[in-house]
C-alpha positions as CSV (number, residue, x, y, z in Angstrom):
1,X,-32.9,20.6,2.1
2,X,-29.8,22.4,2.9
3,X,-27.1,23.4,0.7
4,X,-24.7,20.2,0.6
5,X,-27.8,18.0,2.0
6,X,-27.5,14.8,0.5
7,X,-30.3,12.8,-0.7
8,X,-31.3,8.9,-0.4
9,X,-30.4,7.3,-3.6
10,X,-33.9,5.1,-4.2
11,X,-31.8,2.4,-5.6
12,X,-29.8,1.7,-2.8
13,X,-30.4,-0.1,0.1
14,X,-32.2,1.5,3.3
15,X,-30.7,1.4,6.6
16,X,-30.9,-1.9,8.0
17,X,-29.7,-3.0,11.1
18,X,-31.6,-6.4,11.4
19,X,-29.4,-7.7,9.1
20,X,-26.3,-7.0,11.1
21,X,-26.3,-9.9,13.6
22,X,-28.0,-7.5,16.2
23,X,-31.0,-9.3,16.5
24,X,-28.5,-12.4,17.8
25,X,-27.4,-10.4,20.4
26,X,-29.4,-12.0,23.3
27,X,-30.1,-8.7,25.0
28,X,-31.1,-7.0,22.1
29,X,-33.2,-8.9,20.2
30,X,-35.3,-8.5,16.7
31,X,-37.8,-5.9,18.0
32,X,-35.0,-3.6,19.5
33,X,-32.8,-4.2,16.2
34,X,-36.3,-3.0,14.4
35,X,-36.6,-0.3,16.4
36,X,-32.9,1.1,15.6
37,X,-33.3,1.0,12.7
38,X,-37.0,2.4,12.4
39,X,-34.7,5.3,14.4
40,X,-31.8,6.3,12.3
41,X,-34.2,6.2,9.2
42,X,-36.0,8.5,10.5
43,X,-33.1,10.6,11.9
44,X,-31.8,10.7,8.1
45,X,-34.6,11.1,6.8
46,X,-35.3,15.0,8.7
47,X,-31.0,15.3,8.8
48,X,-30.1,13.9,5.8
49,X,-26.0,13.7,5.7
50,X,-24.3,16.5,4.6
51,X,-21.2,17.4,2.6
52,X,-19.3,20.7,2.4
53,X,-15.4,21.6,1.4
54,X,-13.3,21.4,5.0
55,X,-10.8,24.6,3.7
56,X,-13.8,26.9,3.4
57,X,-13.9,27.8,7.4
58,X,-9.6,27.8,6.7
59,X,-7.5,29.6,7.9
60,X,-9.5,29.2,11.5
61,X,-10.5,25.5,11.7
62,X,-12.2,22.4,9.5
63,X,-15.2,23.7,10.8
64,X,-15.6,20.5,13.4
65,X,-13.7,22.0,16.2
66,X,-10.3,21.1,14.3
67,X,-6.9,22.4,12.7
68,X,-7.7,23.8,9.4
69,X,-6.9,21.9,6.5
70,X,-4.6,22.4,4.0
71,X,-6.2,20.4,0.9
72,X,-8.5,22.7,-0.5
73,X,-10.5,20.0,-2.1
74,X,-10.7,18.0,1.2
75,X,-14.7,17.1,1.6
76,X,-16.4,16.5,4.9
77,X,-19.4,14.2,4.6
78,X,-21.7,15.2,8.2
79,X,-23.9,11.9,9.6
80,X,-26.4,12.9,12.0
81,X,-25.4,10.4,14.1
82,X,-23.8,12.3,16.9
83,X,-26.9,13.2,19.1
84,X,-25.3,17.0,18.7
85,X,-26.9,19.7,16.5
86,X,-23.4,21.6,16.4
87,X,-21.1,18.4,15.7
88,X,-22.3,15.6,13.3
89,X,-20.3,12.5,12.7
90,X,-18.2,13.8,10.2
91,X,-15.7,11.8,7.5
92,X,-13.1,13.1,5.2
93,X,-12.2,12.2,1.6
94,X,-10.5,14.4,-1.0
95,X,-12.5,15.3,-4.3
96,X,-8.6,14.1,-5.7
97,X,-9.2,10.7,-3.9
98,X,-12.2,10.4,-6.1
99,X,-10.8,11.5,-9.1
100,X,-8.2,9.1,-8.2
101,X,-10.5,6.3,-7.7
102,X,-12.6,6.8,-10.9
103,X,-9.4,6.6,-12.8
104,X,-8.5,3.5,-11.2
105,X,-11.4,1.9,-12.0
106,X,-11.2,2.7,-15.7
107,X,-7.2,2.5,-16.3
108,X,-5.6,-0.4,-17.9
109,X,-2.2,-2.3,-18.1
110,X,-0.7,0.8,-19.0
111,X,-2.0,3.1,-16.0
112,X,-3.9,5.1,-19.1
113,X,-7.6,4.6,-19.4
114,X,-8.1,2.3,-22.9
115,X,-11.8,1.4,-22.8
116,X,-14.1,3.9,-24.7
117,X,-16.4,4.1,-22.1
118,X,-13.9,5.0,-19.1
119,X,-12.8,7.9,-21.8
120,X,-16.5,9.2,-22.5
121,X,-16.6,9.1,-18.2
122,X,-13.1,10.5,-17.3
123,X,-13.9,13.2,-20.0
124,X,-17.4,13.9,-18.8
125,X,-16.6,14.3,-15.1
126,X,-13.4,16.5,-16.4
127,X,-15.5,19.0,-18.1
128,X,-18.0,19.3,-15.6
129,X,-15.6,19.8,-12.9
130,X,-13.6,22.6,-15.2
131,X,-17.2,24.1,-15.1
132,X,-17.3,24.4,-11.9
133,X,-14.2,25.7,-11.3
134,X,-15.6,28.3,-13.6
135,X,-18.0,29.1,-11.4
136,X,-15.8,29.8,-8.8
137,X,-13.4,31.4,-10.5
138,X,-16.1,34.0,-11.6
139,X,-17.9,34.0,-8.6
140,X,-14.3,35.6,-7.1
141,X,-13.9,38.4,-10.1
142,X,-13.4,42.0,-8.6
143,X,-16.6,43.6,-9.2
């Protein structure tokens, strides 16, 4: 596995594309909806998506043939599903946006998280993430 290779989470669903009306297609059929699907879960399987921070290639690009970006939290998850070795499928989201969205989930009326389990979470994923930052703060310390 690569650095920033994800892994299949066991508890989630596998890919699937029976299930998404294909087989209705006339043309397409059951056995060629099986066969898709047989396909990409093999694809992710040997290429499993990837995620890295979009500002690290800055001030050049994204690293995907764009602009650079200017959020330097700004994730790129890769999907293999591109039929390129140089240029996956690629999708943005900002670690913020997550941080955003786990605080969201957890706030009450007041926009301040209430519940004693959202504070055991929001503090959790706080402290890990000053750890990190940590790390990357010392891995930039003038030798």
């Amino acid at each position: 596995m690569m650095p920033g290779d994800m892994h299949f989470v066991a508890t989630s669903a596998s890919i699937d594309l029976t299930k998404w009306g294909l087989a209705d297609i006339g043309w397409i059929g059951p056995v060629h909806a099986k066969t898709v699907t047989d396909v990409l879960r093999e694809e992710f399987n040997n290429h499993p998506p990837s995620l890295d921070f979009a500002f690290q290639y800055s001030p050049k690009s994204d690293g995907r043939y764009g602009p650079a970006v200017t959020d330097p939290v700004m994730m790129y998850v890769d999907l293999p599903l591109s039929g390129q070795d140089d240029n996956d499928n690629s999708w943005a989201v900002s670690l913020e946006e997550c941080v955003d969205s786990v605080i969201e989930y957890y706030h009450g009326e007041t926009k301040k998280i209430e519940s004693e389990n959202g504070r055991r979470v929001c503090m959790a994923i706080a402290a890990r993430l000053r750890e990190l930052a940590q790390k990357l703060d010392d891995a930039t310390v003038e030798p």
